[in-house]
C-alpha positions, 0 to 999 in steps of 0.5 A: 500500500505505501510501498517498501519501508527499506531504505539505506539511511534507516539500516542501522538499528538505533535510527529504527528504535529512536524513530519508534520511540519518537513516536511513542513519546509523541502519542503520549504527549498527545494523550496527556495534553488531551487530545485523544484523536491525535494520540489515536492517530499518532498512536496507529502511526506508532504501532505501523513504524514498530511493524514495518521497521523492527519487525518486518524491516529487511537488511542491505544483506536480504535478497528479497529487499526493495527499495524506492527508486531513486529519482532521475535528474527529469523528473525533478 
């Protein structure tokens, strides 16, 4: 649906975890601020980072890896 989550920058391991753990902190933000439909928001945003990118993610070593193409000078 949004097309691969792999891409070279997020290969090391702490980038993942501190982009979840971002995320976690900003629902709770969200939550204790009282805004619950962002937290709810946020909080889905959350849970689909913790998926895609530290349980699903594919390694630079994984042959069934894809990633974006990268853009040509024209289509800038």
């Amino acid at each position: 649906m949004l097309g691969p989550t792999e891409h070279p920058w997020l290969d090391p391991l702490w980038r993942r975890v501190a982009l979840v753990v971002f995320c976690g902190g900003w629902t709770i933000m969200e939550y204790a601020l009282g805004n619950p439909g962002w937290a709810i928001f946020i909080g889905a945003v959350t849970l689909y980072a913790g998926w895609s990118y530290l349980f699903a993610y594919k390694g630079p070593d994984d042959p069934t890896r894809q990633t974006r193409p990268r853009m040509d000078e024209s289509e800038e």
